[in-house]
Backbone as a printed PyTorch tensor [residue, N CA C, xyz], in Angstrom:
tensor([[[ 69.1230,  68.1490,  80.1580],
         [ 69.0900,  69.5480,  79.7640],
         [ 67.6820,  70.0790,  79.9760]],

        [[ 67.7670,  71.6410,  80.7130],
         [ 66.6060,  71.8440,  81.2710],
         [ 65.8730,  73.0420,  79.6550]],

        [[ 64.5100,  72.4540,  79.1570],
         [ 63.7510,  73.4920,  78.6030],
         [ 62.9790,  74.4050,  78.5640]],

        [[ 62.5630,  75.4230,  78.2280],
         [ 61.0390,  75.8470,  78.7090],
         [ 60.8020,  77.1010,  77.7150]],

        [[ 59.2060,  76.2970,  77.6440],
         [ 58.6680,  76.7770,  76.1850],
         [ 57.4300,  77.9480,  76.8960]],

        [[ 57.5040,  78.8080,  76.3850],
         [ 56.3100,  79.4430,  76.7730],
         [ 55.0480,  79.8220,  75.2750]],

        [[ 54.0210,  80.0220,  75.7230],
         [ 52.7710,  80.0810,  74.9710],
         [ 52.1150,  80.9040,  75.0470]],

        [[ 50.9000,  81.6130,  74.4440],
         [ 49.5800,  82.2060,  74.9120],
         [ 50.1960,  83.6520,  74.7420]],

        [[ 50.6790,  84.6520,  73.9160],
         [ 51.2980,  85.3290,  74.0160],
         [ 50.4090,  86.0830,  72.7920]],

        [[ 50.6080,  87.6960,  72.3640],
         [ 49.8590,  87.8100,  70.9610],
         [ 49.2200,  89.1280,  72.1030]],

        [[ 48.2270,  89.5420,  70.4690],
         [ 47.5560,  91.1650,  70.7250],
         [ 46.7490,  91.3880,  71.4250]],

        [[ 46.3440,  91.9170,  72.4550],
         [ 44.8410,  91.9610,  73.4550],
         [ 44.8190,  93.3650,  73.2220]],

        [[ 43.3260,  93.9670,  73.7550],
         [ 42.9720,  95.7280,  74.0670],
         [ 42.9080,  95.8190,  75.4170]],

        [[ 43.4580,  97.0900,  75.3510],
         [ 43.6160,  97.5580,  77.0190],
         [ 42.3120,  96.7270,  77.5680]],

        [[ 42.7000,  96.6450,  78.7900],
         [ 41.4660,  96.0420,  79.4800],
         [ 41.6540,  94.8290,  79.5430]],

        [[ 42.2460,  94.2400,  78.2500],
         [ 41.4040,  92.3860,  78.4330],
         [ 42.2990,  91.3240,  79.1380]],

        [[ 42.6380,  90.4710,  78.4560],
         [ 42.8990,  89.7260,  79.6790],
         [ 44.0170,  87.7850,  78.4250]],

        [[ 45.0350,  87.9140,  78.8350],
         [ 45.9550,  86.6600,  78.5740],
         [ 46.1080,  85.9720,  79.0510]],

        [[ 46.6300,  84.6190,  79.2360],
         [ 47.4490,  83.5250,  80.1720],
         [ 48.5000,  83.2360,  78.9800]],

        [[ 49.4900,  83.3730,  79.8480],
         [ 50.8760,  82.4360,  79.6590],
         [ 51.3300,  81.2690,  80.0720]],

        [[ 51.4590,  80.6070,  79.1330],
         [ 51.7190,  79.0250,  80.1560],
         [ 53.6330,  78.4080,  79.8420]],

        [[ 54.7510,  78.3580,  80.6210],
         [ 55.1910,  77.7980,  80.6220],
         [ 55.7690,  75.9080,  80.7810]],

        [[ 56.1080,  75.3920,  80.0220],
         [ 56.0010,  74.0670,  79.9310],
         [ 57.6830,  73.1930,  80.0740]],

        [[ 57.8500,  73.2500,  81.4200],
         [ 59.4510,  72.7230,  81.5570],
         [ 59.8790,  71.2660,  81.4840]],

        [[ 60.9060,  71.0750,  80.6990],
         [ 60.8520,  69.6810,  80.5420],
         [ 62.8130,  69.7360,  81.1250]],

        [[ 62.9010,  68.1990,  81.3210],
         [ 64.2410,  67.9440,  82.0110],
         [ 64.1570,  68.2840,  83.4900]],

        [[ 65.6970,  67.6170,  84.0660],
         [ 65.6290,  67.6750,  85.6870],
         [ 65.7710,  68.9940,  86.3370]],

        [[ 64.6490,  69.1660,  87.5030],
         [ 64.4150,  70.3600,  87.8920],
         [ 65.1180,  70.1230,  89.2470]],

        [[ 66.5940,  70.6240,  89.7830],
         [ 67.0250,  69.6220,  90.8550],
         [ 66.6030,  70.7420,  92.3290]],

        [[ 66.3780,  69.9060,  93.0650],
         [ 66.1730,  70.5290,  94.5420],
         [ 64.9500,  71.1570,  94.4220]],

        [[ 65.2940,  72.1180,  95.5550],
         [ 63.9610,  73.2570,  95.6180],
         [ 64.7230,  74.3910,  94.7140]],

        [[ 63.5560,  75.0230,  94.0620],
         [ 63.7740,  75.8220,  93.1730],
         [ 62.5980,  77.1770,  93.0640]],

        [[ 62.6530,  77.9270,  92.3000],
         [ 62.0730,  79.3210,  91.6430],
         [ 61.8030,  79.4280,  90.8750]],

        [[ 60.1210,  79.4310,  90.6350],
         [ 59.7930,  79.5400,  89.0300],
         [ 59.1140,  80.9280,  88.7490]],

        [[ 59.5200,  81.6980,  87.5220],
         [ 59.1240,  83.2190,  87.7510],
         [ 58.6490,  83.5690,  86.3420]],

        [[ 58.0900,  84.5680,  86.1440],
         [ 58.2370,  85.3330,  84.9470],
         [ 59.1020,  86.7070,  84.9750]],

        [[ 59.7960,  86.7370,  83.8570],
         [ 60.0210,  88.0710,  83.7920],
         [ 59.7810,  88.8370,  82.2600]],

        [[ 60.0900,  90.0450,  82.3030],
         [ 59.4210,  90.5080,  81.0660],
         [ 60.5550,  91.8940,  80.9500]],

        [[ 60.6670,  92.0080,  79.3180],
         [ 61.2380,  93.3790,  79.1870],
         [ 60.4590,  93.8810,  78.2820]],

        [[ 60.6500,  95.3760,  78.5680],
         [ 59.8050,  96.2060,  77.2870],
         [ 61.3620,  96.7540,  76.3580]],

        [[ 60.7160,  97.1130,  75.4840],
         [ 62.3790,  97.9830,  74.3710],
         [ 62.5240,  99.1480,  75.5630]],

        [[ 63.7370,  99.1310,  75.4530],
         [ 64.8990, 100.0130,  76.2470],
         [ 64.7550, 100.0600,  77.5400]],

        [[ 63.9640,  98.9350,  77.7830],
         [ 64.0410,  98.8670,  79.4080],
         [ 64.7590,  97.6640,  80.1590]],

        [[ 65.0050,  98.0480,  81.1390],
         [ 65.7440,  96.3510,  81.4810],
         [ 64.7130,  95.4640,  81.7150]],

        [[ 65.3360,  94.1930,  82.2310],
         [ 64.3730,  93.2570,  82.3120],
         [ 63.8600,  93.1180,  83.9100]],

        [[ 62.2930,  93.2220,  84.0290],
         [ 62.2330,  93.2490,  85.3430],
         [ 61.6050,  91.8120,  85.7640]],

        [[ 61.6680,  91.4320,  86.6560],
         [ 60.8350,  90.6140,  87.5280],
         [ 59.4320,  90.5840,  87.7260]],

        [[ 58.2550,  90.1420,  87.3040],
         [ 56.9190,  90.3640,  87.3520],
         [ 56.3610,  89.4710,  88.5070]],

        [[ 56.7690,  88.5240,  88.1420],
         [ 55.5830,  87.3550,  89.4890],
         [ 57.0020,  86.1540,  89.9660]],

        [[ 56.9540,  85.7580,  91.2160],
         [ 57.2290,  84.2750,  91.3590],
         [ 56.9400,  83.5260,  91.9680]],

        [[ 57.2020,  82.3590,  91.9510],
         [ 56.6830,  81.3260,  93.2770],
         [ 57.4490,  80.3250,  93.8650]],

        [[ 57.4550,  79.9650,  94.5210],
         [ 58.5370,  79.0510,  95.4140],
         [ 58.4270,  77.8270,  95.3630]],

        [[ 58.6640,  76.5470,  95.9140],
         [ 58.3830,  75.1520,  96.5710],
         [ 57.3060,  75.2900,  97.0720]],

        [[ 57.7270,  76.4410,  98.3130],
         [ 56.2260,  76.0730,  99.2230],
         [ 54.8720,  76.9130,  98.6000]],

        [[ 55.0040,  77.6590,  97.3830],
         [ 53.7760,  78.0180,  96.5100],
         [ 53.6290,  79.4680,  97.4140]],

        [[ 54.4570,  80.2930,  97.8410],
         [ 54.4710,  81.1270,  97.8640],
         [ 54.8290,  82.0020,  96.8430]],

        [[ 54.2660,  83.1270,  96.7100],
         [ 54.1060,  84.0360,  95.5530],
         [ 54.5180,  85.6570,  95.5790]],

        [[ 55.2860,  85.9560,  94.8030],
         [ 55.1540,  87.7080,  94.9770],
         [ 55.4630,  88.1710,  93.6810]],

        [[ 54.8640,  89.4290,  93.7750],
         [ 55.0320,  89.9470,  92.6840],
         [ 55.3780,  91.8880,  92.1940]],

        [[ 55.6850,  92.4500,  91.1820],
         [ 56.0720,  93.6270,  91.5540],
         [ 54.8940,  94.2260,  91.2870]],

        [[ 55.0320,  95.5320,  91.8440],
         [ 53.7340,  96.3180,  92.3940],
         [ 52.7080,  96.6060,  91.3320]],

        [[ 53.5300,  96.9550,  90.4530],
         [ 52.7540,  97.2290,  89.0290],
         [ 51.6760,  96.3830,  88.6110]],

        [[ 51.7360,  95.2700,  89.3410],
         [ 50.6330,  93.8440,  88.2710],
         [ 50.0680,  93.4590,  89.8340]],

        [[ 50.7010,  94.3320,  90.8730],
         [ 49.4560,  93.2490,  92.1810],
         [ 47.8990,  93.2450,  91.7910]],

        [[ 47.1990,  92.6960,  92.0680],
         [ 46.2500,  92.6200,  91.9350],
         [ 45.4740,  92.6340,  90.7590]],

        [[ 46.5020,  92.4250,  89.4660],
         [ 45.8460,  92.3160,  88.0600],
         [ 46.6070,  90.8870,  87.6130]],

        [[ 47.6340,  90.3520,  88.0070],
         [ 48.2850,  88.9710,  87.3240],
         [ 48.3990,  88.3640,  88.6430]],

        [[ 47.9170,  86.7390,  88.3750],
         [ 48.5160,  86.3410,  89.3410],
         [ 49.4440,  84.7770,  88.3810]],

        [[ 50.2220,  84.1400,  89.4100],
         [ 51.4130,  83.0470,  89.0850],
         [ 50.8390,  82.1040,  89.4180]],

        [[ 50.7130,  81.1080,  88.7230],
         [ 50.3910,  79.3800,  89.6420],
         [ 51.1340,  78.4410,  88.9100]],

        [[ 51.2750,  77.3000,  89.4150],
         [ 52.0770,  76.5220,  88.6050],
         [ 51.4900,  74.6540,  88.7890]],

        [[ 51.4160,  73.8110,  88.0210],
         [ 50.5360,  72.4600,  87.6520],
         [ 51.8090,  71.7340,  87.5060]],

        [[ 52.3040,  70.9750,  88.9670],
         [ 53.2060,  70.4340,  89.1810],
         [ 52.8600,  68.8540,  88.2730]],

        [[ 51.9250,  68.3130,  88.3530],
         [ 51.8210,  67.2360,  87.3550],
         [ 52.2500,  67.8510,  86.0810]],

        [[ 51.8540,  68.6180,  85.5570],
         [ 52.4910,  68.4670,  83.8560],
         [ 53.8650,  69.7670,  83.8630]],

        [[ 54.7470,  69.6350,  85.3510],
         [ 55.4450,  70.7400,  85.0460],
         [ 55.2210,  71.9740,  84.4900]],

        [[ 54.2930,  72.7850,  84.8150],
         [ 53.8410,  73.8440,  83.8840],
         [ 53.8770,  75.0560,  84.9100]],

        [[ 54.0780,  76.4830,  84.3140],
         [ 53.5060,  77.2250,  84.9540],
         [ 53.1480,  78.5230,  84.2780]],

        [[ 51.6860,  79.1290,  84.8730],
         [ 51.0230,  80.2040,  84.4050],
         [ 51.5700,  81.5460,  84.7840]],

        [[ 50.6150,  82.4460,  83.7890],
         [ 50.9290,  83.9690,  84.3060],
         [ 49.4590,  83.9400,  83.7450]],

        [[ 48.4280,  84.3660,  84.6100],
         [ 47.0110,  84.7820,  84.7070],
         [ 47.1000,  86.5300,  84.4290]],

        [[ 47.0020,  86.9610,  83.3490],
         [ 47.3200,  88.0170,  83.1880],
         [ 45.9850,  89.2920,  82.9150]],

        [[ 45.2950,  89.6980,  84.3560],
         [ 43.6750,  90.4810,  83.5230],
         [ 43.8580,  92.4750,  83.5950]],

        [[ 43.1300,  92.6690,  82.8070],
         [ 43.2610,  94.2440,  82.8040],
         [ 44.2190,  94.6390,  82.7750]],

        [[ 44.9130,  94.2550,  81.1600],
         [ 45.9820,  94.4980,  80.6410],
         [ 45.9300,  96.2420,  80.3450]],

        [[ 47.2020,  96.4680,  80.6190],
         [ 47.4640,  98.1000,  79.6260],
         [ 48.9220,  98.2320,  79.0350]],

        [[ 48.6590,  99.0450,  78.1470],
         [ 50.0200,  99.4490,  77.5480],
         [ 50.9080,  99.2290,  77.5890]],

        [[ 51.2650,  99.6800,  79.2340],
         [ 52.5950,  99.3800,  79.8870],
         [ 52.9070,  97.9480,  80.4430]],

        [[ 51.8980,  97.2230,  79.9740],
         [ 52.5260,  95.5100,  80.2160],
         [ 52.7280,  95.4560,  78.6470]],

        [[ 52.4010,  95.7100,  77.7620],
         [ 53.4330,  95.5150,  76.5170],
         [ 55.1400,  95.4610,  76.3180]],

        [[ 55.6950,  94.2370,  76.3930],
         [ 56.8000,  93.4960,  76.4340],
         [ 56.8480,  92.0790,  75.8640]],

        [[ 58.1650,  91.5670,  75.9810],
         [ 58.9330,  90.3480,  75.9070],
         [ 58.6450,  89.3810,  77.3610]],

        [[ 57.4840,  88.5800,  77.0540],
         [ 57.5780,  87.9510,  78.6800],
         [ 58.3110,  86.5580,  78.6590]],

        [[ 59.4930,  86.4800,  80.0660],
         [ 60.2330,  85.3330,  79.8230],
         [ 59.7450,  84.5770,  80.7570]],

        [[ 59.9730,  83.0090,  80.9630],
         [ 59.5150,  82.0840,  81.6580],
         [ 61.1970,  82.0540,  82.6930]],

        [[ 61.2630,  81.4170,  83.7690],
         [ 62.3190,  81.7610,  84.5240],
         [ 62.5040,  80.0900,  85.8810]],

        [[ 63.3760,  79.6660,  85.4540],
         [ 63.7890,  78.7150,  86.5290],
         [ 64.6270,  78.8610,  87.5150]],

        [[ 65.0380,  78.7980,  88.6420],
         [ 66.6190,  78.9260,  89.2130],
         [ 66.3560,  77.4810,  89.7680]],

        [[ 67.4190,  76.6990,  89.5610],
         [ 67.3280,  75.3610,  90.7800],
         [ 68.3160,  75.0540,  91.2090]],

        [[ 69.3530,  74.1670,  91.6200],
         [ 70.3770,  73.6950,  91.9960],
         [ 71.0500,  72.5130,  90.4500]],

        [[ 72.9120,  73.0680,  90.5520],
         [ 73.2060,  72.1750,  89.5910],
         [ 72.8230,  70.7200,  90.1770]],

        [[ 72.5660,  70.0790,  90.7150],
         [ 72.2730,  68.9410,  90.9950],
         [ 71.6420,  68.7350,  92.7440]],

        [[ 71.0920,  67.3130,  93.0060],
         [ 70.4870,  67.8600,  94.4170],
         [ 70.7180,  67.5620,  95.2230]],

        [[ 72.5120,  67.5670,  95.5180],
         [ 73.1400,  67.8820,  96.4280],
         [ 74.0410,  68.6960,  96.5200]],

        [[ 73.5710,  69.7780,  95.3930],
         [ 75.0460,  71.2500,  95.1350],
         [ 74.0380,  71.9780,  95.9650]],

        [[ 75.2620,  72.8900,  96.5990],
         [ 74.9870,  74.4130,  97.3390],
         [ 74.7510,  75.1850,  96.3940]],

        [[ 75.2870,  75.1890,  94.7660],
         [ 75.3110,  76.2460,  93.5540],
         [ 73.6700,  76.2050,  92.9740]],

        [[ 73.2820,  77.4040,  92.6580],
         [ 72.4890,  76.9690,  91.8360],
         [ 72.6200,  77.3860,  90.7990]],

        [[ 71.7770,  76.8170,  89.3840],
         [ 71.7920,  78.2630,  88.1890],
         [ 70.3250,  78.5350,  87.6890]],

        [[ 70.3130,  78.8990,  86.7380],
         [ 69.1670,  79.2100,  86.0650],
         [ 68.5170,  79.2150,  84.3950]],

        [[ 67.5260,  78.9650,  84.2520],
         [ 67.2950,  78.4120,  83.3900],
         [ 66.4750,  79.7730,  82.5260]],

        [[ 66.2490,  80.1010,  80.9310],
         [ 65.1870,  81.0150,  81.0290],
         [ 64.5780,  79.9530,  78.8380]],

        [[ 63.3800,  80.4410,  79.3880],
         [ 62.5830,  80.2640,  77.9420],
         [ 63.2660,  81.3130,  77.0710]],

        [[ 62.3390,  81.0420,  75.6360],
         [ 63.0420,  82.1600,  74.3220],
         [ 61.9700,  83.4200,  74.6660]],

        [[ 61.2620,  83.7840,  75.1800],
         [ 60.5630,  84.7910,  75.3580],
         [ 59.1580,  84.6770,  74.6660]],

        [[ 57.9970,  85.5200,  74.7030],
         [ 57.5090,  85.6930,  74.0950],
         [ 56.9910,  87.2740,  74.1020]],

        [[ 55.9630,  87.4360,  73.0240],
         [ 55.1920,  88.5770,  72.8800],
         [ 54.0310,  88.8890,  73.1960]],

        [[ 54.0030,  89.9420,  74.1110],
         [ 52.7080,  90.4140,  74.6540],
         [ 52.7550,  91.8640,  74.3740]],

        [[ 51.3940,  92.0050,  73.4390],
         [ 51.1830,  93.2900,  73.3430],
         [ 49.8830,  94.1920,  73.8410]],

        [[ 49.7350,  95.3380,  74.3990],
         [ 48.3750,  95.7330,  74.8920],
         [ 48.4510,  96.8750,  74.1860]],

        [[ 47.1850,  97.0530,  72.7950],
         [ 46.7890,  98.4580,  72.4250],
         [ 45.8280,  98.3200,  71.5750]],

        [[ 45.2860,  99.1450,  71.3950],
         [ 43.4990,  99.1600,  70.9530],
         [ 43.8060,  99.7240,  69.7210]]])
């Protein structure tokens, strides 16, 4: 059974600056997608950063060049480098897996953390 705990979450002022660290435990099968996503109240949940196998990365427009994604394949982990926070990154940020039911299925599914809290306001 796949887990994932996320961390580093809590109050910053516009401007400053978080990391999120996700920490996945259990079988991660095949090649897979590790992402964050995040919702604010009454918004849906969007897609913020992800990264691939081959450590390719993208992310939505809103956070280019202020968050970036990496991930520490020895301890299964992965970040959200989060600087020059504002307002409007105040949300629920989720940690995000997709992999294969096993690693020789065509299916895959997906996995998500309990969320956490990130807030930006002075």
């Amino acid at each position: 059974q796949v887990q994932l705990v996320e961390a580093g979450g809590g109050l910053v002022q516009p401007g400053g600056a978080l990391r999120l660290s996700c920490v996945i435990s259990g079988p991660i099968n095949g090649d897979s997608t590790r992402a964050w996503y995040r919702q604010a109240p009454g918004r849906q949940r969007e897609r913020v950063a992800a990264i691939n196998e081959a450590g390719d990365t993208n992310y939505v427009d809103s956070v280019k060049g202020r968050f970036t994604i990496s991930r520490l394949d020895t301890r299964n982990t992965i970040y959200l480098q989060m600087n020059d926070l504002k307002p409007e990154d105040t949300a629920v940020y989720y940690c995000y897996v997709l992999h294969r039911f096993s690693p020789t299925s065509s299916t895959y599914r997906d996995e998500w953390g309990q969320g956490i809290q990130v807030t930006v306001s002075s």
